[in-house]
C-alpha positions as CSV (number, residue, x, y, z in Angstrom):
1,X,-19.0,114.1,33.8
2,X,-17.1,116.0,30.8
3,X,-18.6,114.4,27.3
4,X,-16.1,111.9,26.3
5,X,-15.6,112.5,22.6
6,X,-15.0,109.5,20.4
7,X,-16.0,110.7,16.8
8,X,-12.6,112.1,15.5
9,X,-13.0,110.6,12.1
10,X,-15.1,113.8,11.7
11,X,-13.7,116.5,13.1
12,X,-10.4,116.5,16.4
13,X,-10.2,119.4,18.9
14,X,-7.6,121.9,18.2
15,X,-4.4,121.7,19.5
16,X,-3.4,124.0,22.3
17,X,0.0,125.0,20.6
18,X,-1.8,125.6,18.0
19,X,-4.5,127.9,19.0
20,X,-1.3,129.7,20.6
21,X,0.2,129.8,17.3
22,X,-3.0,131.2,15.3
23,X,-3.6,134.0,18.4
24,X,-1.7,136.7,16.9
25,X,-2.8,136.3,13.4
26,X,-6.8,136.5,14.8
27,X,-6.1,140.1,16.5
28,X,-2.7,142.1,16.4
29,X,-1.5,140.6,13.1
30,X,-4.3,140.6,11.1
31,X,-3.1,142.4,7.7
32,X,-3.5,140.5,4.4
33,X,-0.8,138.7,2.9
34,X,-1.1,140.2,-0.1
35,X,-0.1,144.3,0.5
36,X,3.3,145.4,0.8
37,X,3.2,146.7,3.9
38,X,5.7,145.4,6.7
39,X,2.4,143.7,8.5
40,X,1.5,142.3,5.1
41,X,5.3,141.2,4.6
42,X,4.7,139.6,8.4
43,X,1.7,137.5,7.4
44,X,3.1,136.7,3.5
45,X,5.9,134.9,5.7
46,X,3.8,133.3,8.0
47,X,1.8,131.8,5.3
48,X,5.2,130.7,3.5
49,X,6.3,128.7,6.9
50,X,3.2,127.1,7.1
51,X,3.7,125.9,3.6
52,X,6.9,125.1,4.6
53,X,5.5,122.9,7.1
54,X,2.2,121.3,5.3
55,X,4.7,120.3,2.5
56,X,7.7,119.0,4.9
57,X,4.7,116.5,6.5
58,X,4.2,114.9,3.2
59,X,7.8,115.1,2.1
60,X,7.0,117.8,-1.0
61,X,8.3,120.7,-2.4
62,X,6.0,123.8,-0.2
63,X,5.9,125.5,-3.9
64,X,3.7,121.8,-4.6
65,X,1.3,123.0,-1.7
66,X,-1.8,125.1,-2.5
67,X,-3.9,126.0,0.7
68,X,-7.5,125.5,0.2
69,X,-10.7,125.7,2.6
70,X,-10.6,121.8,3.4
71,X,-10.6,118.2,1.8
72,X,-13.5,118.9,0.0
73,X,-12.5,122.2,-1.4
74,X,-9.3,120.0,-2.7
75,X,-11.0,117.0,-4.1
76,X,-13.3,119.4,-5.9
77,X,-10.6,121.9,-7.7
78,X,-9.0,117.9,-9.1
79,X,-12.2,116.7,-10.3
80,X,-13.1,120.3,-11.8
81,X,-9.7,120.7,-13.5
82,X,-9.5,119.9,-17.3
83,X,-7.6,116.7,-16.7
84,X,-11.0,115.4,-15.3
85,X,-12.2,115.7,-19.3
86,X,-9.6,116.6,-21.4
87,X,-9.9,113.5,-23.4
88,X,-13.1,112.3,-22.7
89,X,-11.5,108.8,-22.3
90,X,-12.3,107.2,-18.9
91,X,-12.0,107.9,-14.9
92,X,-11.5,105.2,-12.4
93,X,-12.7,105.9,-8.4
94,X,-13.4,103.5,-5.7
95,X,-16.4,102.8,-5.1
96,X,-15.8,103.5,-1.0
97,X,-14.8,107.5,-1.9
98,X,-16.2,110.2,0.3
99,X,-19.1,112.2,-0.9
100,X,-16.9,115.1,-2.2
101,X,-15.5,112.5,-5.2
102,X,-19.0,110.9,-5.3
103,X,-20.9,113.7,-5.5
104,X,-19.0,115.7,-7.8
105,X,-18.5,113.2,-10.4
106,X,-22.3,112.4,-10.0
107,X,-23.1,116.4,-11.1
108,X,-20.4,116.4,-13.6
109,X,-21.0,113.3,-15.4
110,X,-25.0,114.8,-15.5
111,X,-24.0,118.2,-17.0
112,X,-21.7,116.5,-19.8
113,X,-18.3,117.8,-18.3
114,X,-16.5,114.8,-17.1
115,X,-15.1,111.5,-18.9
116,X,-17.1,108.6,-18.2
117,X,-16.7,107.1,-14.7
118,X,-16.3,103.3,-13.7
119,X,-16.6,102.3,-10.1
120,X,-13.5,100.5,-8.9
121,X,-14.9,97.2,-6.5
122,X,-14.1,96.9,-3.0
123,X,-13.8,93.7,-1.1
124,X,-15.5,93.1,2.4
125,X,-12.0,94.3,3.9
126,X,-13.2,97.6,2.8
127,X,-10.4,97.9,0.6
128,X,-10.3,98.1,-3.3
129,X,-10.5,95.1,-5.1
130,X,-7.3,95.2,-6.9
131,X,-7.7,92.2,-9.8
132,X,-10.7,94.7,-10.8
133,X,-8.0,97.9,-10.6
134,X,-5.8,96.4,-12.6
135,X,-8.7,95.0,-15.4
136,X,-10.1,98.6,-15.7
137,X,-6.9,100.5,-15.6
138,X,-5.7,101.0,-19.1
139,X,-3.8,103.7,-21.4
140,X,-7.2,105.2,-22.0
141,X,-7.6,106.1,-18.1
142,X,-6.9,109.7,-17.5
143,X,-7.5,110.0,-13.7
144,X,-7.6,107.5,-10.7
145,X,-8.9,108.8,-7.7
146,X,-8.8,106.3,-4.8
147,X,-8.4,107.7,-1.3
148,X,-5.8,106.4,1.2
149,X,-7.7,106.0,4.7
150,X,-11.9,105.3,4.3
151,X,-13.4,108.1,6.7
152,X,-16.0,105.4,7.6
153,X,-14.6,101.9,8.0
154,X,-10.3,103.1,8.4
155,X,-9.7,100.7,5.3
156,X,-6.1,101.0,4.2
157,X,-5.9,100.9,0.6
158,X,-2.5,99.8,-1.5
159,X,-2.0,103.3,-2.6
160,X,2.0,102.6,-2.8
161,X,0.6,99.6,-5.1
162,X,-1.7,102.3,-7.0
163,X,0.7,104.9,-7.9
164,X,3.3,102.9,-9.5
165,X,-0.2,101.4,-11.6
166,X,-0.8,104.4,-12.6
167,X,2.6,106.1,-13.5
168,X,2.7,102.6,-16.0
169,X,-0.4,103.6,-18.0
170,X,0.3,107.1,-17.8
171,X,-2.7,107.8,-15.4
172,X,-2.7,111.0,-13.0
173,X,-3.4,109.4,-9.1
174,X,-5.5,111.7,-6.5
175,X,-5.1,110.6,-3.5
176,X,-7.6,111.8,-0.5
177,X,-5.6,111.5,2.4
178,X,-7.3,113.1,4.6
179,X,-8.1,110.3,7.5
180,X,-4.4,109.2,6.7
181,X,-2.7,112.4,7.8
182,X,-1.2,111.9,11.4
183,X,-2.1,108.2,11.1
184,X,-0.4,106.6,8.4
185,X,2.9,107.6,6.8
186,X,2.3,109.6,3.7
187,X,5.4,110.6,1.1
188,X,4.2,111.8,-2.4
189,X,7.3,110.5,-3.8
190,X,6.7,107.2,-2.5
191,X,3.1,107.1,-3.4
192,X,4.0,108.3,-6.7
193,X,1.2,110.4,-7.2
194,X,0.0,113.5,-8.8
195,X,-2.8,115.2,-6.4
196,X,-3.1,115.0,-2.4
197,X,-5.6,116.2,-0.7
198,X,-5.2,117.4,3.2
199,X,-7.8,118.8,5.8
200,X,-6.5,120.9,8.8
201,X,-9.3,119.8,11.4
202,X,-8.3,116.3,11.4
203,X,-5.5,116.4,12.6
204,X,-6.2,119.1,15.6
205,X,-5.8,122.3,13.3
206,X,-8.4,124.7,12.6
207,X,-11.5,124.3,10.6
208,X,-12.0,125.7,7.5
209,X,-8.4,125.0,6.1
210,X,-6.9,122.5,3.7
211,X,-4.1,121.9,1.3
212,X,-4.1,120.2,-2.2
213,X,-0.6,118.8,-3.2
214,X,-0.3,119.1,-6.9
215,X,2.8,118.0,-8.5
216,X,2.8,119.9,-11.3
217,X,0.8,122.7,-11.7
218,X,0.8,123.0,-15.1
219,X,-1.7,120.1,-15.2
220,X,-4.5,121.8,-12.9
221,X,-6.4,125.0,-13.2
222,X,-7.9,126.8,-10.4
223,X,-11.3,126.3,-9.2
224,X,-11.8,129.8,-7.4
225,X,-10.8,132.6,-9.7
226,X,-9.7,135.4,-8.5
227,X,-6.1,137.6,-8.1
228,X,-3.6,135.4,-9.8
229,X,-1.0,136.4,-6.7
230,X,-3.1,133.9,-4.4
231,X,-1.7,130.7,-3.9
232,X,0.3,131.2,-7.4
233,X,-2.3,131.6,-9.1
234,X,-4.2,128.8,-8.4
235,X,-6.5,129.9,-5.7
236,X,-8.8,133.3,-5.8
237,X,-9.4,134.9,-2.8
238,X,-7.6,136.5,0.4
239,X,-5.3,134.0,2.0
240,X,-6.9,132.5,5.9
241,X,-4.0,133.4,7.5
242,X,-4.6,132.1,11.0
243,X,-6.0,129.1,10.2
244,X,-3.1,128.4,7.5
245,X,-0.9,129.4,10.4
246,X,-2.6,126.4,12.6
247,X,-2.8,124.1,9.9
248,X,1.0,124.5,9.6
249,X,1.5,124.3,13.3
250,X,-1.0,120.9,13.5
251,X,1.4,119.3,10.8
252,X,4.9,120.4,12.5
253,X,2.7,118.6,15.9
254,X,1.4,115.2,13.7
255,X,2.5,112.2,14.6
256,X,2.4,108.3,13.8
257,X,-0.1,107.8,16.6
258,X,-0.8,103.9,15.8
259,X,0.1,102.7,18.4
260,X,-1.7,104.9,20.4
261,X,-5.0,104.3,18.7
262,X,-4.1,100.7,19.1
263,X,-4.1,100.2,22.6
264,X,-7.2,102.9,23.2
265,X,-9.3,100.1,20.4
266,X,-8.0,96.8,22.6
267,X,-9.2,98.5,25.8
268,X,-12.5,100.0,24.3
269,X,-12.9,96.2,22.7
270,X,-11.9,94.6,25.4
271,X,-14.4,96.1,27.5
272,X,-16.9,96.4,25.5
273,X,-17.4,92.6,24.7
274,X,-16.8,92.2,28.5
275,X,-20.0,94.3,29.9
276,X,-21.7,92.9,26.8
277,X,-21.1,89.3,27.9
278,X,-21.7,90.2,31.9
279,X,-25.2,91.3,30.8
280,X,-25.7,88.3,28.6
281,X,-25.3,89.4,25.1
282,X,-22.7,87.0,22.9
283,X,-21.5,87.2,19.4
284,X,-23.5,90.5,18.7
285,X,-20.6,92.8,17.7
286,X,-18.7,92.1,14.8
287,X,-15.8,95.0,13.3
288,X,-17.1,96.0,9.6
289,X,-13.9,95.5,7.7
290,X,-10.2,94.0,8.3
291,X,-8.9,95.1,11.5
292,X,-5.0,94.1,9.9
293,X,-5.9,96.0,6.8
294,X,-7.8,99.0,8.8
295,X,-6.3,102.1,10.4
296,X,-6.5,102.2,14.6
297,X,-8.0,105.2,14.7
298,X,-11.5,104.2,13.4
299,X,-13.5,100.9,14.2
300,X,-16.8,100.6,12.4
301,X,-19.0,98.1,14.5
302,X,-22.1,96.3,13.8
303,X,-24.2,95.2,16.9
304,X,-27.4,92.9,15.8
305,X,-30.3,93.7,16.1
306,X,-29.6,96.9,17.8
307,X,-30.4,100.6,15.6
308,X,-27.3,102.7,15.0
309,X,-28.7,106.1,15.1
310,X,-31.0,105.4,18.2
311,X,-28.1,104.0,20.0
312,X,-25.9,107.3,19.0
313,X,-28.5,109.6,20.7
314,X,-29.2,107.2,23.7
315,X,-25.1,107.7,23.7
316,X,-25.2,111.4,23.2
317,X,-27.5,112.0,26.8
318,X,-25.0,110.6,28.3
319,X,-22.4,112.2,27.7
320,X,-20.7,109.6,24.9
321,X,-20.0,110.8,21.0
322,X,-20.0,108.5,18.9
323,X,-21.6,108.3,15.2
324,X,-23.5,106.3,12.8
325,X,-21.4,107.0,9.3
326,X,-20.0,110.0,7.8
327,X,-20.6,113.5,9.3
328,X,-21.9,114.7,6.1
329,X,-24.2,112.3,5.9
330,X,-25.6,112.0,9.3
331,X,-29.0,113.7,8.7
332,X,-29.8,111.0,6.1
333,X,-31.8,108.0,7.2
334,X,-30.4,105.9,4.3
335,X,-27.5,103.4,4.7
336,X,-24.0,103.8,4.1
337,X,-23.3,103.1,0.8
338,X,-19.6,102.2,1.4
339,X,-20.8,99.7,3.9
340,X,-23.5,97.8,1.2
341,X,-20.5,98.1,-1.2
342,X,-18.9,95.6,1.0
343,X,-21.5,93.4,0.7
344,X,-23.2,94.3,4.5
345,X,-27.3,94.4,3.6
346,X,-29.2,97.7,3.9
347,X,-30.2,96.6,7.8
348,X,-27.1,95.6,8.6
349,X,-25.6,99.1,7.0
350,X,-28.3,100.7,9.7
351,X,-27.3,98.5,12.9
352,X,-23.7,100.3,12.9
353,X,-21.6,102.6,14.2
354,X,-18.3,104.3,13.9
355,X,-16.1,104.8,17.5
356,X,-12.7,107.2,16.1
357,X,-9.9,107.9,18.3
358,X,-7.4,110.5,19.2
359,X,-4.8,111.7,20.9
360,X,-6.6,113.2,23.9
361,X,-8.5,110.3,24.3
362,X,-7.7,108.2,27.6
363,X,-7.6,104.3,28.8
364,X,-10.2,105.5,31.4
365,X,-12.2,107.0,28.6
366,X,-13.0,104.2,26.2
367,X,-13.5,102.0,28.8
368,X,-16.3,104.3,29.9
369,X,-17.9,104.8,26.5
370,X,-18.1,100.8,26.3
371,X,-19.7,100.5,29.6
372,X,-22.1,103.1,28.4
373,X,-22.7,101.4,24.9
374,X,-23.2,97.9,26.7
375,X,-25.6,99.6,29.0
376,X,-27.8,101.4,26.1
377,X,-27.3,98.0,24.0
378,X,-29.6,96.2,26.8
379,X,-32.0,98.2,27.2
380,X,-32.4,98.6,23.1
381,X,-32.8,95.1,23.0
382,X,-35.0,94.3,25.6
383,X,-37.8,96.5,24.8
């Protein structure tokens, strides 16, 4: 049996149209973007479509668009950027951000080079807790950072609601919508923010590309230095051609695929609390989070009593992908700390798992995968 691949919260197969759109850029037309030479003018254009195409996704201007090496790459060069400390005043994130706004905050904030930082709340929906947004957001706020889909629980936060906060108090809004792409609708004017940040791989594009929407680049300073004729001067370094060229090519292919994900997460549910209950087991599962305030692409399940990591690699010899949290965090033994920031104790942190969609995934599949997960459930429990 082919693996059946259910972790797409951390990374999607490519696209076949757009491997075929990358091909030529990997052999025949690999010049650099930067010379003057007809096969340099070639690739200069085909970078330009594809930020043509990245920016038309979001509904932004492509000279807005700055091509990065991934979400993280983007969320850093915001965080780095003077605006992060100009005034030393205050910085607002959620307290459910992935670990390239934790982190980095965490090292800036330890070296001296970053205003001080206040944890927004979030509720046991998974979303932010908004009546402790709008006590902490003042005039004196320089930066909100509050991403749009959670990578671990598919929370959906207000970030409509957010933007027009922070345009009020004269705030700049980064929004890290990276699990939203392809998912949920996303339009910078409508968010009403300053600073996206976009990853290529999920949404079946290449690795190792990204995109950082920045609506005014006077306000942001690069983060790789380098020829100022890359990425308008706000990125050093030679221009990934290809994988821009598949990143564009994955956006032009993205899609609103809801309710898609929806009826692949009734029949995975469905079936899973239906092999559960043949063999016995009641009231076990429960969803971490607000299924009508979550994306349908991700379902973050608890089962009692029953080990999330064990039950991933009892999954993984048989075929079934799955994961227990974050990719980048799945060598740590500790739990999640977006799930104990809903309230959910340390154990109950450990005795979950994430099950992400997409759109290769069939009926037949997830139907499958909970059969499999009901089987490895039994025999974790009755040891």
């Amino acid at each position: 049996m082919a693996p059946i691949y259910l972790d797409n919260a951390a990374t999607t197969e490519i696209h076949p149209d757009v491997l075929e759109e990358m091909r030529p850029y990997l052999k025949d037309q690999y010049f650099n973007p930067s010379t003057l030479y007809s096969g340099g003018r070639e690739a200069a254009r085909a970078v330009q479509k594809a930020r043509e195409q990245v920016a038309k996704f979001i509904n932004a201007d492509p000279m807005q668009i700055i091509f990065t090496s991934g979400g993280t790459e983007a969320n850093n060069t915001v965080l780095r950027s003077p605006i992060s400390f100009k005034s030393r005043k205050k910085i607002l994130i959620s307290a459910s951000e992935h670990d390239s706004i934790m982190n980095t905050y965490g090292v800036l904030r330890r070296i001296g080079e970053a205003s001080p930082v206040e944890p927004i709340r979030i509720t046991s929906d998974g979303v932010i807790d908004m009546d402790d947004f709008k006590e902490k957001l003042t005039d004196d706020t320089d930066l909100v950072s509050v991403m749009y889909v959670n990578n671990e629980t598919g929370a959906i936060n207000p970030v409509l609601d957010i933007g027009k906060m922070c345009m009020e108090h004269g705030a700049f809004f980064h929004t890290d919508c990276v699990q939203a792409a392809g998912n949920e609708k996303i339009d910078v004017n409508e968010i009403q923010c300053d600073f996206i940040s976009l990853s290529s791989h999920k949404i079946h594009g290449p690795k190792g590309v990204g995109a950082l929407y920045v609506k005014d680049k006077s306000e942001l300073s690069p983060l790789i230095i380098g020829g100022n004729g890359h990425e308008m001067g706000m990125r050093g370094g030679t221009e990934n051609v290809a994988g821009i060229v598949g990143f564009g090519k994955a956006c032009e292919l993205a899609g609103k695929d809801s309710v898609l994900y929806a009826e692949l997460k009734k029949e995975f549910l469905d079936s899973l609390y239906y092999s559960l209950s043949q063999k016995g087991f009641f009231d076990i599962v429960t969803i971490n989070g607000n299924p009508e305030k979550s994306t349908a692409k991700i379902i973050n399940l608890r089962i009692k009593g029953v080990d999330g990591e064990t039950l991933v690699l009892m999954l993984s010899a048989t075929g079934i992908y799955i994961s227990a949290g974050a990719a980048c965090r799945s060598h740590e033994t500790t739990p999640s700390y977006v799930l104990t920031a809903m309230g959910l104790s340390p154990e109950e942190a450990m005795n979950s798992v994430r099950i992400a969609f997409s759109r290769f995934n069939s009926e037949t599949e997830v139907i499958v995968a909970a059969r499999h997960i009901a089987d490895c459930v039994e025999k974790l429990l009755k040891n």
